[in-house]
Structures are given as structure tokens and as C-alpha cells.
N, C-alpha and C positions, 0 to 999 in steps of 0.2 A: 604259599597258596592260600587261598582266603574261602571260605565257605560261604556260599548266600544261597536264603532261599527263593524257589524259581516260582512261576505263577502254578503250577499244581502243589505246592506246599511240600514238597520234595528238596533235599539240598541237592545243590551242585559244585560241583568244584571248577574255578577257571583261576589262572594260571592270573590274569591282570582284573582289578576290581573296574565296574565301568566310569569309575571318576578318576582314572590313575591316567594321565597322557607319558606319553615319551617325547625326551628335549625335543625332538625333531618337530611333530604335532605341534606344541606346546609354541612354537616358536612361529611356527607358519601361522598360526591363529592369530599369535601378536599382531604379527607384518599385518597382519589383514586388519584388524583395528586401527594399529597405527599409521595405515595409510587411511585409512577410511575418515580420522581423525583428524591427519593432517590436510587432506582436502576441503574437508566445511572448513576449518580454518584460517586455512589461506581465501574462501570463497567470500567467508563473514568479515576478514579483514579487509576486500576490496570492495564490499557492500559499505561498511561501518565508513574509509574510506571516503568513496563517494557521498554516502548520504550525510557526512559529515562537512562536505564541502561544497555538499547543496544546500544544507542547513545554515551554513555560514554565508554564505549568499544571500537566502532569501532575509537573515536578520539584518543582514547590511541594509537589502533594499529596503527593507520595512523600515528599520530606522531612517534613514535616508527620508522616505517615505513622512514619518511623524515628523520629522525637524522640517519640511517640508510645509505642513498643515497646520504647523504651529505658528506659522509665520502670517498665517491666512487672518483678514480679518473675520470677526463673528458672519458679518454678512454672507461671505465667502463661505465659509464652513458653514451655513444654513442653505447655502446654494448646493453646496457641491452632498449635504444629506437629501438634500429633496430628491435630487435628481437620482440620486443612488436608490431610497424610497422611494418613488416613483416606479424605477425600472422592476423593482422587488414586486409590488402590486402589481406591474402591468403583466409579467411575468410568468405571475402565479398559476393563471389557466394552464401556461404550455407545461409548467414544469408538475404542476398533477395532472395532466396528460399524459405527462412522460411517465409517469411513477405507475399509473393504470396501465397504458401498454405494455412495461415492464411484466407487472402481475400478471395481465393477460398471457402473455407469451412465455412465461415460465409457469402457466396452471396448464399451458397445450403442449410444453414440454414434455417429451417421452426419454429421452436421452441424456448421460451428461452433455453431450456434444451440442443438443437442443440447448441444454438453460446457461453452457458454455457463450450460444449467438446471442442470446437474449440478454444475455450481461453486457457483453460487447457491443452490443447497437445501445443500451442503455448508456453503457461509455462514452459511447462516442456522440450523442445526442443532447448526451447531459454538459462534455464537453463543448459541444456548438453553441448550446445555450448559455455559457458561462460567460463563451468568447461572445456573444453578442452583447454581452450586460461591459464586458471589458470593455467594448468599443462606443458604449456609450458611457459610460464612468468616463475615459478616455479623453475625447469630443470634451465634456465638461471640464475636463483635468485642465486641457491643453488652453481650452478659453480661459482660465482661474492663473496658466502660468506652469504648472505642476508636470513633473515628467510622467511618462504616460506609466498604470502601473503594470506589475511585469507579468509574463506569462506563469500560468502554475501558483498562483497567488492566492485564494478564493477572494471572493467579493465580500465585505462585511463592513459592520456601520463601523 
């Protein structure tokens, strides 16, 4: 038996101290980490995975991509910056438009659910606007020879 003292400054006596478990306890507690453990793990393993064999992809295309541009004469790659420059200026109003509605719509936010849509439309906005700069890069690409470039890419000199 072990002695402790109790919150009126009194001893008491209990038979198990309150950090002492029985195998049984002791065991169930385990199971429960070690599934809990084993779960992110196998979850992170199919993330890691994936985004490992997205990341091998996009380096493919991208090199691909440079061996591609290397090939280009100076004219060519003065043509195909302007045009990419160009669409980046021409651009710019919608996508600080975009960045203001954003603020706006998450300063009227009341909820997470609110600044939940307001990201989401930001998404998929800022998405449209990517794809439209892609399909002009594109157009350009296709006249210069170039395979067009790929989805999920960003745009950049």
C-alpha cells in the first residue's frame, strides 16, 4: 500500500498509486497507439508515393521541356519571352482583382465554412487564370514547334 497525500492535506491510503496500470490497461493503450501509428503510416506511405511519382513526372516534362528550348534559336526564345511577358502584364489587372475579391470575401467572412468558399472560388479562379495564360504560352509554343506545356506546371520565365 502506498500513502499519498489528498487535496485537504490529509493522507490516504489506496491500495494502486495513480501511475501504476495493470498488463491488461497497459496493453490496450499500446493497440491504440499502435494502430493509430500504423495508420498515418501506411497513409504517408501512399501520399510520399504519389507525390513521388508526380514529382518524377513533372522533372521529366520540364527537362524535356529545357532540351526542348535549347534547341530554339535566340529569336525564338525572344519570341516565345515576350509573349509569356506580355500575357504576365496583360494579366495583372485580373489577377489583383482576384487577390482583392479574395480579401474582400474573407474580411465578410463570419464562419470557417465562409473563408472555407472564399478560398475555393479563389482556387478555382486563380486556376482559370493560369489555364488561360497556358493556352496562350501554348498557341506560341505550337507556332515555335514546342510540345504544348503540361497541366499543373506554373507559368514562369
Amino acid at each position: 500500500m502506498r500513502k499519498q497525500l489528498g487535496p485537504d492535506g490529509l493522507g490516504t491510503t489506496q491500495s494502486h498509486s495513480a501511475r501504476t496500470f495493470s498488463p491488461a490497461r497497459l496493453s490496450g493503450i499500446l493497440l491504440i497507439h499502435c494502430l493509430a501509428l500504423s495508420a498515418i503510416a501506411l497513409y504517408q506511405s501512399e501520399g510520399q508515393a504519389q507525390s513521388f511519382l508526380q514529382r518524377r513526372i513533372q522533372r521529366r516534362m520540364q527537362e524535356r521541356q529545357l532540351q526542348e528550348e535549347a534547341k530554339l534559336t535566340e529569336s525564338q526564345k525572344q519570341q516565345l519571352f515576350q509573349v509569356r511577358r506580355d500575357w504576365f502584364l496583360s494579366s495583372y489587372e485580373k489577377r489583383l482583382a482576384l487577390f482583392q475579391s479574395t480579401q474582400a470575401c474573407l474580411k465578410d467572412a463570419q464562419t470557417f465554412q465562409d473563408g472555407k468558399e472564399c478560398r475555393s472560388k479563389r482556387r478555382q479562379a486563380g486556376r482559370q487564370l493560369l489555364e488561360e495564360g497556358r493556352q496562350v504560352m501554348n498557341a506560341e509554343r505550337q507556332r515555335l514547334g514546342l510540345s504544348p506545356l503540361p497541366t499543373g506546371l506554373p507559368l514562369s520565365f
